[in-house]
N, C-alpha and C positions, 0 to 999 in steps of 0.2 A: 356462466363460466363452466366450464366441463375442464374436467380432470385434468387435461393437457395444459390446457389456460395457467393452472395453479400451477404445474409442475414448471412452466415456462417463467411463470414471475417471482415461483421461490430459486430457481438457477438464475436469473439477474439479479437480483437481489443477492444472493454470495459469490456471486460474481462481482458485484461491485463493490461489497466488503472487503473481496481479495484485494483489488485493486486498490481499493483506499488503504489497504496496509500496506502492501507494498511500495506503494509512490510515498506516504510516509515512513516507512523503514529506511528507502533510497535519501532521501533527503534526511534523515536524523544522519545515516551514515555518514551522509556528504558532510554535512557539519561539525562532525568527530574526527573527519578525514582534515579536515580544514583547520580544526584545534590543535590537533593532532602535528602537523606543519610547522603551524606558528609556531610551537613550544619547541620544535628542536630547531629551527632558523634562531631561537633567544641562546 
């Protein structure tokens, strides 16, 4: 592996970090969004 190698698998690697929080942020959102609803529909 040369230098380029490492710098290529440590940017996927917080690259996919980002994305696993992201997609879990969107979805907790969505779920407080949806709480969120029911409570004033009661």
């Amino acid at each position: 592996m040369n230098g380029f190698d490492i710098v290529v698998v440590i940017a996927v690697i917080l690259c996919a970090r980002l994305g696993i929080r992201l997609v879990a942020g969107y979805i907790k959102m969505k779920q407080d969004n949806k709480e969120d609803s029911l409570k004033d529909d009661a």
